[in-house]
Structure formats: structure tokens, C-alpha cells
TIZAZA-186507 format. One line per field, with one value per residue (C-alpha): residue number from 1; residue in one letter; y, x, z. Coordinates in nm, 2 decimals, always signed. Example, Ala and Ser with C-alpha at 12.3 -4.5 7.8 and 13.67 -1.06 7.14 Angstrom:
<nodes>
lotor = [1_2]
drense = [A_S]
v = [-0.45_-0.11]
u = [+1.23_+1.37]
w = [+0.78_+0.71]
</nodes>
This chain:
<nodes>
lotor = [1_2_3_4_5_6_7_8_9_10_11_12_13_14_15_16_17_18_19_20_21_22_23_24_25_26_27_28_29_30_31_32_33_34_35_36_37_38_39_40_41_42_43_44_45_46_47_48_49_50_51_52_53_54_55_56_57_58_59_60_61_62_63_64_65_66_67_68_69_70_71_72_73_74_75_76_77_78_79_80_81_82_83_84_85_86_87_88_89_90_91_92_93_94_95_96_97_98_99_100_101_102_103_104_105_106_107_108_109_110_111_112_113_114_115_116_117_118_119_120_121_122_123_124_125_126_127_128_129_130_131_132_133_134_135_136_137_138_139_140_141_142_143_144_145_146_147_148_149_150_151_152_153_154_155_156_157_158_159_160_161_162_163_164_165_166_167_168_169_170_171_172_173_174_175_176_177_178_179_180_181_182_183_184_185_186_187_188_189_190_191]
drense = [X_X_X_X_X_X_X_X_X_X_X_X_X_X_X_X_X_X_X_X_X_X_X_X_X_X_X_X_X_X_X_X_X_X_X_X_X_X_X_X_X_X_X_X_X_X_X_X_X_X_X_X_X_X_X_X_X_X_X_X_X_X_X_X_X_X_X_X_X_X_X_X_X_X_X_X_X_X_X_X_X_X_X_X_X_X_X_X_X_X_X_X_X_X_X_X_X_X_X_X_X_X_X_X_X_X_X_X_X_X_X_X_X_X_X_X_X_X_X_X_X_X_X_X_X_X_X_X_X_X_X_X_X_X_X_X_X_X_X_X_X_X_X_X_X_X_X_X_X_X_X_X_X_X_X_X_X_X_X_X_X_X_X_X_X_X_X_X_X_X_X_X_X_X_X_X_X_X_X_X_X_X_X_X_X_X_X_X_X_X_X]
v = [+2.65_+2.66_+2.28_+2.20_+2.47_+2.23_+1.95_+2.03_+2.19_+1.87_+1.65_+1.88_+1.85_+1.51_+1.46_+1.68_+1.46_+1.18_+1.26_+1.39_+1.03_+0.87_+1.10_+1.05_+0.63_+0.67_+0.77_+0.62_+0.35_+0.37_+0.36_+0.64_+0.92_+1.14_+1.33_+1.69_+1.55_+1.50_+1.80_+1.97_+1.85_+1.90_+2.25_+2.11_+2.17_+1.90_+1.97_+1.94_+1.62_+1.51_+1.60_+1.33_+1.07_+0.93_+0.87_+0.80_+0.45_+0.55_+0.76_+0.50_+0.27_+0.51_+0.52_+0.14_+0.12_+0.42_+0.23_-0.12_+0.00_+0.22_-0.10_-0.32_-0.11_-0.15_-0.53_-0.57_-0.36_-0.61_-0.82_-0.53_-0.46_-0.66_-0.72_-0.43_-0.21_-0.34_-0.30_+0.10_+0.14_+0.02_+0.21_+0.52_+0.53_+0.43_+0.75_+0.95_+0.88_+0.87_+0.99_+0.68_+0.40_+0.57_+0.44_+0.06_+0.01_+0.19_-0.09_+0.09_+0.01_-0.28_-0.35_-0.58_-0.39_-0.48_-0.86_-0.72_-0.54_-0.89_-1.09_-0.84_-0.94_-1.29_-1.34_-1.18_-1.38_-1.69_-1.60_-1.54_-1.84_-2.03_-1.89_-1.88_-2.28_-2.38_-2.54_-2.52_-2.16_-2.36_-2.53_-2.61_-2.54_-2.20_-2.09_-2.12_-1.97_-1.67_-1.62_-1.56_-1.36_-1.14_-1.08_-1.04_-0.75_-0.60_-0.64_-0.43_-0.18_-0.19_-0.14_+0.14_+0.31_+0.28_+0.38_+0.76_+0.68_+0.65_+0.47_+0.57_+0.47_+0.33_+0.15_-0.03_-0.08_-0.25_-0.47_-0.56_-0.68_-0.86_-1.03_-1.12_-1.23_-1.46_-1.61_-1.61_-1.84_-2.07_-2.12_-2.21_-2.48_-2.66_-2.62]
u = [+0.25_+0.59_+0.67_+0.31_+0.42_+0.78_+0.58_+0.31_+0.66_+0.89_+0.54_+0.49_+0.87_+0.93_+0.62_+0.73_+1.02_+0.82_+0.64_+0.92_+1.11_+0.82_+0.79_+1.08_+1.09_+0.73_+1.07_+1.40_+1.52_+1.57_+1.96_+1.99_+1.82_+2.04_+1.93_+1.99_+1.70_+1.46_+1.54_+1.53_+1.15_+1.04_+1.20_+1.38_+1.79_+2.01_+2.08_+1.72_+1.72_+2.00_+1.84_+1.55_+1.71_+2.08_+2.05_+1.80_+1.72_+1.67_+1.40_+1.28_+1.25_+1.06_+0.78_+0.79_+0.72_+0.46_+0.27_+0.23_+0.20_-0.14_-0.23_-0.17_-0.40_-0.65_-0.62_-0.69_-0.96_-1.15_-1.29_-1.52_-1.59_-1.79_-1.55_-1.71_-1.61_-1.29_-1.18_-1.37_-1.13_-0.82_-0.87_-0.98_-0.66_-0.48_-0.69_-0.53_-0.23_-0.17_+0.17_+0.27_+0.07_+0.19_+0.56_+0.41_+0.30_+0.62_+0.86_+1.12_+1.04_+1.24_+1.17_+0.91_+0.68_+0.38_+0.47_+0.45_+0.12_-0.01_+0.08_-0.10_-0.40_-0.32_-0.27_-0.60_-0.79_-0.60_-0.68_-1.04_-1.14_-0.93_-1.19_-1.51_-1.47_-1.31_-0.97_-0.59_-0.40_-0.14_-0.35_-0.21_-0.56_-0.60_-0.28_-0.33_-0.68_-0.58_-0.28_-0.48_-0.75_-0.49_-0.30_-0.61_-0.76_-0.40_-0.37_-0.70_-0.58_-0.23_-0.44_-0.62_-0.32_-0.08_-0.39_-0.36_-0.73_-0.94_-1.18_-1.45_-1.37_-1.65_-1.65_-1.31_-1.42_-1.75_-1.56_-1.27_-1.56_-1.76_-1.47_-1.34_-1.75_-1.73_-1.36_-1.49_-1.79_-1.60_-1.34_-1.64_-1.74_-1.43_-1.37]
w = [+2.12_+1.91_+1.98_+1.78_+1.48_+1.44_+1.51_+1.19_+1.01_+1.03_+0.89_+0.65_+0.56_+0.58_+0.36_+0.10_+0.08_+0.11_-0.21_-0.36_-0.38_-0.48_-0.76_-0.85_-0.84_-1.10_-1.33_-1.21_-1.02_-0.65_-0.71_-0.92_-0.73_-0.53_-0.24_-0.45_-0.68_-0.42_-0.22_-0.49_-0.62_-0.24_-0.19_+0.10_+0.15_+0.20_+0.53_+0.60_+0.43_+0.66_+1.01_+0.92_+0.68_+0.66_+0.27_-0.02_+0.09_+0.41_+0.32_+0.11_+0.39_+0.59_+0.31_+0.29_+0.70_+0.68_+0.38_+0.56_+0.89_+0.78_+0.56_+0.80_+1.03_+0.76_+0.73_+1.12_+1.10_+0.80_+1.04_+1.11_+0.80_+0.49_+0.23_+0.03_+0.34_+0.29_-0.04_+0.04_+0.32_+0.12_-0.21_-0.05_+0.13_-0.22_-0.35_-0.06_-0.14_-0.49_-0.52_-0.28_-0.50_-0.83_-0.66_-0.54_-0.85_-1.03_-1.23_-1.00_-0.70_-0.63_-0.30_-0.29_-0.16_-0.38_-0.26_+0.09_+0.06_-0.06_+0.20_+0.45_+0.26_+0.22_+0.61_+0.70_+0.49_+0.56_+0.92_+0.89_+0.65_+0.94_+1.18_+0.99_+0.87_+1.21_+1.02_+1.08_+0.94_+0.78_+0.49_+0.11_-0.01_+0.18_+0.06_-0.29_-0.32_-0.07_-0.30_-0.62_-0.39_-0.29_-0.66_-0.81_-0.62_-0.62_-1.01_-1.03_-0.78_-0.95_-1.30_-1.15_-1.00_-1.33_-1.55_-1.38_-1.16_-1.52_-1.40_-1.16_-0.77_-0.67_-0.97_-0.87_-0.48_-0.64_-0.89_-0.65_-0.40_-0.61_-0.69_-0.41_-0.28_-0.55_-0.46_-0.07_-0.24_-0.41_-0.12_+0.11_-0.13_-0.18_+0.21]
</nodes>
């Protein structure tokens, strides 16, 4: 029984530092947070900090995996899902995790992380247009349609997000689908 107690301690720890970095990158750039700042805003010592993480941007790296490994887990699931399903699936995990997409979206991330998320959704729909209208991945026409698919429903995500949540969630998930039906429509017709 102990092992599970550390187990749910060391998540809830590394979480709490997890947040508190990305907190702290809605502020300041990744290079000028120190480790005292975010032990300090997770209520974590240093040496803490230290048994999980060898510095700042290893932490930071950490996030960066956890984010596109879940989104990536999303993207493989789309084939399963209508596009509406989707864009539900992706923004209610954006919604979840708030703190996180406050950071994507933050001008100090500097990573390329948002460029990263993008091309998860880029290569899923490059893959299933390549399916659904029997023609080769590698295609000039695909590319540049599935790159403006992609940036626009992350611009609406990324206006959501930096717009502290205003607007209505379902009211994003229905205007980021819609969207993209209408993109999926026009890419049929010029295929």
C-alpha cells in the first residue's frame, strides 16, 4: 500500500512543478526562470526538484513530451471520431489543462511547441485525405491545404486559450469543426 501513496505523492509533486513552470513561462521566458522560482510557486524544495529533473529545461522538456504524447494519442484516435468528435476530444483536453495551453500559447515558450502540435494535426489529416481519396501522402496540394487546416483551428484554439476561456466551449469545438468540414469540402473538390 505505501508504494501506491509515493506513487500518487511523486505525480502529485511533479505536477505541481509541472504547473508551476508553466505558470511561470505565461510571464517570463524559459531562460530566465530558476528552479527557486518554481519550487517556490509549487511548494516543492529544491532538493525535491532535483530527484525528478536535472534543471529548468529539463523539466520543460518533460511537459513538452507529456503534451504531444497525450495529443498525439488524440490524433490517432480521429479516425474514430467525426471531426466534430475531434476537435471535442482536443479542446476538452486543452480545457483540462489550462495551465499547460496558457504556456503553448505563451510568447515565451520558445520551443516550438505550437509548430509541433500542428504538425500532429497536419500528418493525420495528410494521412487520412491520403486514404479517403486513394492518392500518394507526399502531395504539394495536400500539403498546403492541410497546413492552413491545421493553423487555422490552432489560431482559434490559441485565441481561445490567450483570451482566458471567454468564450463558450462548445461554442469553440462547433466553430473549429465547421471550419474545418468546410476545409475537408473544399479539399475533396480540388482532389
Amino acid at each position: 500500500m505505501e508504494p501506491n501513496k509515493n506513487d500518487r505523492r511523486t505525480q502529485k509533486t511533479k505536477r505541481a512543478l509541472r504547473d508551476g513552470l508553466a505558470e511561470l513561462l505565461t510571464d517570463k521566458e524559459l531562460s530566465k526562470i530558476t528552479v527557486r522560482e518554481i519550487t517556490d510557486k509549487a511548494d516543492v524544495n529544491r532538493v525535491t526538484f532535483y530527484k525528478h529533473y536535472l534543471d529548468v529545461y529539463d523539466l520543460y522538456e518533460h511537459i513538452e513530451k507529456e503534451i504531444l504524447v497525450d495529443l498525439g494519442l488524440i490524433v490517432l484516435e480521429y479516425g474514430e471520431f467525426s471531426s466534430n468528435g475531434f476537435y471535442r476530444h482536443l479542446i476538452d483536453y486543452v480545457d483540462e489543462n489550462r495551465t499547460l495551453f496558457r504556456m503553448v500559447f505563451s510568447p515565451n515558450t520558445t520551443s516550438g511547441l505550437r509548430e509541433k502540435i500542428a504538425a500532429l494535426i497536419e500528418g493525420l489529416s495528410r494521412k487520412l485525405l491520403s486514404e479517403k481519396y486513394n492518392i500518394r501522402l507526399k502531395n504539394s496540394n495536400i500539403d498546403y491545404l492541410n497546413y492552413y487546416r491545421a493553423q487555422g483551428a490552432l489560431s482559434i484554439i490559441d485565441k481561445w486559450v490567450t483570451s482566458d476561456f471567454a468564450a463558450p466551449k462548445d461554442y469553440v469545438i462547433k466553430t473549429v469543426s465547421d471550419l474545418d468540414a468546410h476545409i475537408e469540402k473544399y479539399i475533396g473538390s480540388v482532389l
